[in-house]
C-alpha positions in Angstrom: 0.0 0.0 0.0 1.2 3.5 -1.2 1.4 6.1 1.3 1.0 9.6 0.7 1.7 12.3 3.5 1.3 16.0 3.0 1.4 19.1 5.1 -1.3 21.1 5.5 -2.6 24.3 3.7 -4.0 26.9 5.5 -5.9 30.6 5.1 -2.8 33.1 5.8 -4.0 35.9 4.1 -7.5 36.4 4.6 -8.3 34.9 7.8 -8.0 36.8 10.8 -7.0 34.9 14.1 -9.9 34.0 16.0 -8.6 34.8 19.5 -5.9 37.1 20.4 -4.6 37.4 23.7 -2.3 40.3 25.6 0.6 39.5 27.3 -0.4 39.0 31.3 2.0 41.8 32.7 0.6 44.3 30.2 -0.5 47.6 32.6 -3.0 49.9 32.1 -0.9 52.7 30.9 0.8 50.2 28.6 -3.0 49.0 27.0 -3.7 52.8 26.6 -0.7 53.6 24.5 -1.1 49.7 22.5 -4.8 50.9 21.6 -3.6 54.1 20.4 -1.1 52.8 18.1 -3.9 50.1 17.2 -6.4 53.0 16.0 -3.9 54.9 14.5 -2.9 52.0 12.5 -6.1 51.2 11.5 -7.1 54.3 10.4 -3.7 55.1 8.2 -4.6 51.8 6.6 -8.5 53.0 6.2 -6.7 56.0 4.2 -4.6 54.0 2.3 -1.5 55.2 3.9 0.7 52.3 4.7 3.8 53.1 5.6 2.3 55.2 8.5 -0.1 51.7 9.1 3.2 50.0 9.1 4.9 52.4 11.7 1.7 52.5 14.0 1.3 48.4 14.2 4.8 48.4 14.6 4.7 50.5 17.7 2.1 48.3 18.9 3.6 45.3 18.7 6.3 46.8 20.6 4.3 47.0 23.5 2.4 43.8 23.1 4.8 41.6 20.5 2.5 38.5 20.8 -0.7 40.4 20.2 -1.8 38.0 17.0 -4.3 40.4 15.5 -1.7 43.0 15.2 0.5 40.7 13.5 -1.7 40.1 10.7 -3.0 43.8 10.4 1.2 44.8 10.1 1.1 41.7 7.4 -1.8 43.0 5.1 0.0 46.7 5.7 3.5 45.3 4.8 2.0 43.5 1.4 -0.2 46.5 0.1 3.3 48.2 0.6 4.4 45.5 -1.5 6.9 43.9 0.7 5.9 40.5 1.2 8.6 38.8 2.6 7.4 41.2 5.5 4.1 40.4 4.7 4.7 36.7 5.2 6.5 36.8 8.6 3.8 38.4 9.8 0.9 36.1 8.6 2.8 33.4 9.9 3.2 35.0 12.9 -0.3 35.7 13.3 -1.6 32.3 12.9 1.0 30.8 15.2 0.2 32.8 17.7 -3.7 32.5 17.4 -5.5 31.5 20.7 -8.1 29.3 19.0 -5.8 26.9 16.9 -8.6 25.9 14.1 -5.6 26.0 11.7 -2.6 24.0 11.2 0.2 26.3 12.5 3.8 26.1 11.6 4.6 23.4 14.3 2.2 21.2 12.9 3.3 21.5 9.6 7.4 21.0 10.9 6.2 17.9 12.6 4.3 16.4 9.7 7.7 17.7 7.8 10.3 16.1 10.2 8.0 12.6 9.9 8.2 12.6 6.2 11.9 13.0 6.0 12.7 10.6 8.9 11.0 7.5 6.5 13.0 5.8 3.6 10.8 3.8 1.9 9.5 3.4 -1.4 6.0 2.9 -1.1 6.1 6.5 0.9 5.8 10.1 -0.6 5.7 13.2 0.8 3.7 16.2 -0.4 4.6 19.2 0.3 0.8 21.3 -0.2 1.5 23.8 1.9 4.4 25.1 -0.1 2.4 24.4 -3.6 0.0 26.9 -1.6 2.5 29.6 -1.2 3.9 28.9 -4.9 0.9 29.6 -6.4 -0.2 32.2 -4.4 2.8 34.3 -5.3 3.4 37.3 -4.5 1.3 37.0 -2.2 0.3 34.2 0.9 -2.5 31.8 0.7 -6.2 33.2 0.7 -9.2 33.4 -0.9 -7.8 32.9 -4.1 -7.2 28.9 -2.9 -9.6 28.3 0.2 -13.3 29.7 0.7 -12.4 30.2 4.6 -10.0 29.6 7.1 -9.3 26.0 6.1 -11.6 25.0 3.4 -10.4 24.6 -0.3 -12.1 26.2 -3.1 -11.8 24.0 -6.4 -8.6 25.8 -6.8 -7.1 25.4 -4.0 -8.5 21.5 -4.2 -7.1 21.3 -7.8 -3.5 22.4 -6.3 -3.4 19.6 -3.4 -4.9 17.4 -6.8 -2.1 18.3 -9.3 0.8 17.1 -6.5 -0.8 14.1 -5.0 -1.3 13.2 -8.8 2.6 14.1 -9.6 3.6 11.9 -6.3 1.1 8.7 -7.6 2.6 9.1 -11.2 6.2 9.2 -10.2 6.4 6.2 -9.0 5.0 4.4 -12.6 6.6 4.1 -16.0 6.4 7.3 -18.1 6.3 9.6 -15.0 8.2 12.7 -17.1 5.7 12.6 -19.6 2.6 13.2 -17.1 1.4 16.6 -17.2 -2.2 17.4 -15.2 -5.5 17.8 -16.9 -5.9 22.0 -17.3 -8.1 22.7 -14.3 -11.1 24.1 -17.1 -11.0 20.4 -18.0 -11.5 18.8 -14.7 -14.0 21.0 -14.1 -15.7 20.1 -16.6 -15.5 16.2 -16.3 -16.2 16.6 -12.3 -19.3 18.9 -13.2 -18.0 22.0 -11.0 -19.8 24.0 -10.2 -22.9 23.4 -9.7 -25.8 23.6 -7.3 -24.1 21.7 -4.3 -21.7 24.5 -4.8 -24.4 27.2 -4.4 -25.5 25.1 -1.4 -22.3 24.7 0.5 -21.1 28.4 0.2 -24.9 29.6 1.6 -23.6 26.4 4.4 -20.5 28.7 4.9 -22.3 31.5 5.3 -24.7 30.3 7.7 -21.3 28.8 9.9 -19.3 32.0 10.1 -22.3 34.0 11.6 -21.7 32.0 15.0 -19.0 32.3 16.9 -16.1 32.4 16.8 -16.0 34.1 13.3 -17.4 37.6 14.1 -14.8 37.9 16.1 -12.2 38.1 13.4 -10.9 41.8 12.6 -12.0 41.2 9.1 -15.1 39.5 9.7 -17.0 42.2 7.5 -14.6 41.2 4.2 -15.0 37.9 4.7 -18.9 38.2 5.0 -18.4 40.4 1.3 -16.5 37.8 -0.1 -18.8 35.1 0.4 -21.9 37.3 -0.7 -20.0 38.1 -3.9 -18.8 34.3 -4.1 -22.4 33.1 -4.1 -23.6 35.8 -6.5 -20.6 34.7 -9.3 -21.2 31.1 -8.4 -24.9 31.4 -9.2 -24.4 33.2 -12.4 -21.8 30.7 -13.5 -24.3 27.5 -12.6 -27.1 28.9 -14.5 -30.4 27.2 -15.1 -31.2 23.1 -14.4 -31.3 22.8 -18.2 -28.9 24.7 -19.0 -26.5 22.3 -16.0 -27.6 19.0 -17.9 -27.1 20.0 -21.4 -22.9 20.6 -19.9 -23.5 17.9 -18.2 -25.0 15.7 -20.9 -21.9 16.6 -23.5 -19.9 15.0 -20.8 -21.5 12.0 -20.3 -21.8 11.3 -23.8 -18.4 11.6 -24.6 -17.6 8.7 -22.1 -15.3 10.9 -19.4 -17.6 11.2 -17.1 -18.3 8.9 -13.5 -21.3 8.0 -11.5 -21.3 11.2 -9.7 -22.2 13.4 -12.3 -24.5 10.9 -13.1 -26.3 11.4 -9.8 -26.7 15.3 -10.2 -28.0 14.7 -13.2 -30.9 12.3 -11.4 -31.3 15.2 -9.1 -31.6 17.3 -12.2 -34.7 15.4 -13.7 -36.4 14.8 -11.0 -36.4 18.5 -9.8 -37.6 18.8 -13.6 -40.4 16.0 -13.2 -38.4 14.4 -15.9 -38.7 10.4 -14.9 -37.7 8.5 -17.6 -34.3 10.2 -17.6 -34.2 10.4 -13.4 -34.5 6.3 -13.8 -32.2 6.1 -16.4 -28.7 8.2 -14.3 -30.2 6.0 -11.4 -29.5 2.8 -13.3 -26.1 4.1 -14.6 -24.8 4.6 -11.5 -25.5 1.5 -10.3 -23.6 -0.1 -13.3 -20.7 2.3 -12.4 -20.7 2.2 -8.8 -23.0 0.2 -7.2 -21.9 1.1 -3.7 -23.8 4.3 -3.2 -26.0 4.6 -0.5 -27.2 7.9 -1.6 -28.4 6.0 -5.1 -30.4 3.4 -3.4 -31.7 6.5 -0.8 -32.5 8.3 -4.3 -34.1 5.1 -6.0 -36.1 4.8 -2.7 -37.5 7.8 -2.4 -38.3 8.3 -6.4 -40.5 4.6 -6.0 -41.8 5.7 -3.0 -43.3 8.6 -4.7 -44.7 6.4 -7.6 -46.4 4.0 -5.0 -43.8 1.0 -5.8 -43.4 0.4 -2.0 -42.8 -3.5 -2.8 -39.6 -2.1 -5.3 -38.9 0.5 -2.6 -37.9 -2.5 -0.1 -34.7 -4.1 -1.2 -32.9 -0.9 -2.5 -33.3 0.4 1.1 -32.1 -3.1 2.4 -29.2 -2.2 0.0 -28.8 1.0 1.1 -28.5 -0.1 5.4 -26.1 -1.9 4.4 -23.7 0.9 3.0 -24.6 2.7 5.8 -21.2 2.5 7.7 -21.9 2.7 11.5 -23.3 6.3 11.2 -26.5 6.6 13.3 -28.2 9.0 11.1 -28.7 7.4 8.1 -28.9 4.0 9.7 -32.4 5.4 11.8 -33.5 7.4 8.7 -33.3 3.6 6.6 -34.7 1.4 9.4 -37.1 4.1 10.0 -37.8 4.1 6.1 -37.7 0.8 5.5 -40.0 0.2 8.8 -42.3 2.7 6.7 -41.9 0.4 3.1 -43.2 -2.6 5.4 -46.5 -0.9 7.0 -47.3 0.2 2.9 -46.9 -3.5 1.8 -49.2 -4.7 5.1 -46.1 -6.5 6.6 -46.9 -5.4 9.9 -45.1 -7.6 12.3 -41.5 -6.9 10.0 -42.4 -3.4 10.2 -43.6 -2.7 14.2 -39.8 -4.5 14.9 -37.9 -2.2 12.9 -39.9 1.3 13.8 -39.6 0.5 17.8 -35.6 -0.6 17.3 -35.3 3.2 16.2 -37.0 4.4 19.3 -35.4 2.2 21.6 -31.7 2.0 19.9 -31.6 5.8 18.4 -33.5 7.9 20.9 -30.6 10.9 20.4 -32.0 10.8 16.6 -35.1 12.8 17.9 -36.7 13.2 14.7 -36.2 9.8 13.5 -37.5 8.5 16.7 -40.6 11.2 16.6 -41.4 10.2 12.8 -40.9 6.3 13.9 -43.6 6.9 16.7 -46.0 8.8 14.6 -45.6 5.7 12.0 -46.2 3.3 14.9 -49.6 5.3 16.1 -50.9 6.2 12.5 -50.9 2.3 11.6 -52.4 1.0 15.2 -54.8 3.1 14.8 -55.8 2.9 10.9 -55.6 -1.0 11.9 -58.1 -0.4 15.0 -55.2 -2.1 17.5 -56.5 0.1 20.5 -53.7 -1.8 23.3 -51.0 -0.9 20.8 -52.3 2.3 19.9 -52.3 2.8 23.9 -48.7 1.5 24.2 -46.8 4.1 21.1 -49.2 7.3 23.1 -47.9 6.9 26.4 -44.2 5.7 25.4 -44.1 9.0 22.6 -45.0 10.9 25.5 -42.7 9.5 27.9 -39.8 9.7 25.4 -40.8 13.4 25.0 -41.0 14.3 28.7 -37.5 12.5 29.1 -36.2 15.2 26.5 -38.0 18.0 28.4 -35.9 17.2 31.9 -33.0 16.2 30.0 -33.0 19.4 28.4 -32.3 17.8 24.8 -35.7 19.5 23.7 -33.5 22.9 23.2 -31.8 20.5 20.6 -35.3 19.9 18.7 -37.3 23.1 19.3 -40.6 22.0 17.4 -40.8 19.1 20.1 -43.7 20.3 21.8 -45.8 21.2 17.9 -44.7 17.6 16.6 -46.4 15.8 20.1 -49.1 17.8 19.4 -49.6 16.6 16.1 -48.9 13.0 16.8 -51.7 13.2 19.8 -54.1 14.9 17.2 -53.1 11.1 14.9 -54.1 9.5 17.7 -57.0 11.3 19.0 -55.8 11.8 22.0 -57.2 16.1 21.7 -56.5 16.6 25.5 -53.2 15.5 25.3 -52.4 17.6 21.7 -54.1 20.5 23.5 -51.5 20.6 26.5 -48.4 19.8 23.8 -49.8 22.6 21.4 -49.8 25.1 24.7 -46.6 24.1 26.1 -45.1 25.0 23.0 -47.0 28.1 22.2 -45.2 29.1 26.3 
């Protein structure tokens, strides 16, 4: 087995450390003189003016030398001055010396460095990503133009680490000097980037960075632009759902393409009501790569909706089984599945599966709320009043548990969704107190 270790890439540029911390013996008079060279600095670089930025964050720093926000506000100053050796000392200063560590720093990256070297073996490679970072970043440090964040790659930055780990894999095989990467234009358009998972993960992003501890960066508001103007280019660039799978289909019928953008193109038609084509990606993928639990999920949920619950049964079977130990997705199948069995009228198969997701997954609250209203609809469609009795009081009992627990704060419709599976059962009292609880 090949092994391939490489060093970690990291924002440099355009990500602010998270926490910075002053030096314990600073005095008052000393803080009074640091925040003064701190506002002067900040407003010389509002004005442009950076060799008086420069000389203001270098006063401050000689009060507080570890301060880690100043560090990276005398890097930007020192690189719109264009020195960027300065520039660079700086970043790296300010990231080292960050109080919340959510990047590699520089002793990570020597350690994963002095590892590599220390091993002589030929099935071993080291890759050195962090420097391909820097290299094709120049003149400047890693950023935006590489990674979306603090740590995470755009498809730039992804097609860097791609283009060495590729280079370290072909080195080793016959031909090696003749290997030369795909231009990035052409993986992109064989991969299918971007498209609306793209759109999707960046509005992701900028859900994450309005909790802490983002806002607390010193260029927060910039980083909040950049996304904003990321998703807006993004979007443009994605365009239409038909205008996605006629790129898409050029791909595909050329022969370059793999299961995945198969898949987005089963989203595709099915968001367009297109089902003969939806059915026809589906059944490609499983010729390509038929170890996709997302595919038999998809197939699933596309029979489901057609009324083939008997079909619906062994692709979900299929699909528990690619599950790998994650509790998620292994309640969301059972409870699925358990759902597959009350629409074919195998009761008994079903009732089993449905109360092993209350009894084995309670933290999926949910899942276990969905499995219990599934339990309670049937008992009582099927007139099983004893049963029907048993899912009431043991849904109300799991709910109650949640309430002292405090996990309700982690599933704040609790309260509306007992309310509604009381009102399935008939139990109006009971949806009454639920409804009011949650109105409180």
């Amino acid at each position: 087995m090949q092994v391939v270790l490489s060093s970690v890439p990291v924002n440099l540029r355009h990500s602010a450390p998270f926490l910075s911390v002053h030096r314990r013996d600073l005095s008052q008079e000393h803080q009074d003189q640091w925040r003064e060279s701190t506002h002067k600095g900040a407003q010389s670089a509002d004005q442009g003016d950076w060799e008086a930025a420069i000389a203001h964050f270098q006063a401050a720093l000689a009060i507080d030398p570890d301060y880690a926000d100043t560090h990276f506000r005398l890097a930007t100053a020192f690189e719109n001055n264009s020195q960027y050796e300065q520039a660079k000392t700086h970043y790296q200063r300010a990231l080292d010396l960050d109080a919340l560590r959510f990047r590699a720093d520089t002793r990570m990256n020597q350690i994963i460095q002095r590892v590599a070297s220390s091993i002589g073996n030929d099935a071993f490679s080291f890759v050195d990503s962090a420097a391909a970072f820097e290299q094709a970043s120049q003149p400047f440090q890693p950023g935006w133009n590489l990674l979306l964040e603090h740590v995470h790659y755009d498809f730039a930055g992804t097609s860097v680490i791609a283009e060495e780990v590729s280079r370290s894999i072909i080195s080793k095989l016959p031909g090696a000097d003749a290997f030369q990467p795909l231009p990035r234009e052409e993986v992109a358009r064989r991969v299918g980037f971007p498209n609306f998972d793209t759109i999707e993960e960046i509005r992701n992003l900028q859900r994450m960075i309005q909790r802490p501890p983002f806002p607390r960066q010193s260029n927060y508001a910039k980083l909040r632009r950049f996304l904003d103007e990321k998703l807006q280019s993004v979007t443009e660039e994605v365009g239409s759902s038909m205008a996605v799978i006629q790129r898409r289909q050029e791909v595909t019928d050329s022969g370059l393409t793999d299961w995945k953008v198969h898949f987005e193109l089963t989203v595709l038609n099915q968001r367009l009501r297109n089902t003969e084509a939806m059915y026809y990606h589906l059944n490609k993928i499983l010729e390509l790569y038929p170890h996709n639990r997302e595919t038999y999920m998809k197939l699933a949920e596309v029979m489901s909706r057609d009324g083939k619950w008997r079909e619906v049964i062994p692709y979900l079977e299929q699909s528990l089984y690619y599950t790998r130990a994650d509790e998620t997705k292994i309640a969301e199948t059972m409870g699925w599945l358990g759902t597959a069995y009350l629409r074919t009228g195998e009761y008994e198969k079903a009732t089993d599966l449905l109360l092993e997701v209350t009894e084995k997954y309670p933290d999926q609250i949910a899942l276990t709320l969905r499995a219990y209203g599934n339990l309670i609809k049937s008992s009582r469609e099927r007139g099983q009043v004893k049963d029907l009795e048993r899912y009431v009081e043991d849904a109300q009992g799991y709910a109650r548990s949640l309430v002292r627990s405090g996990k309700d704060k982690e599933f704040p419709l609790l309260q509306q969704r007992m309310s509604q599976l009381m009102t399935m059962a008939g139990y109006n009292e009971e949806a009454k107190e639920w409804a009011e609880a949650q109105a409180k």
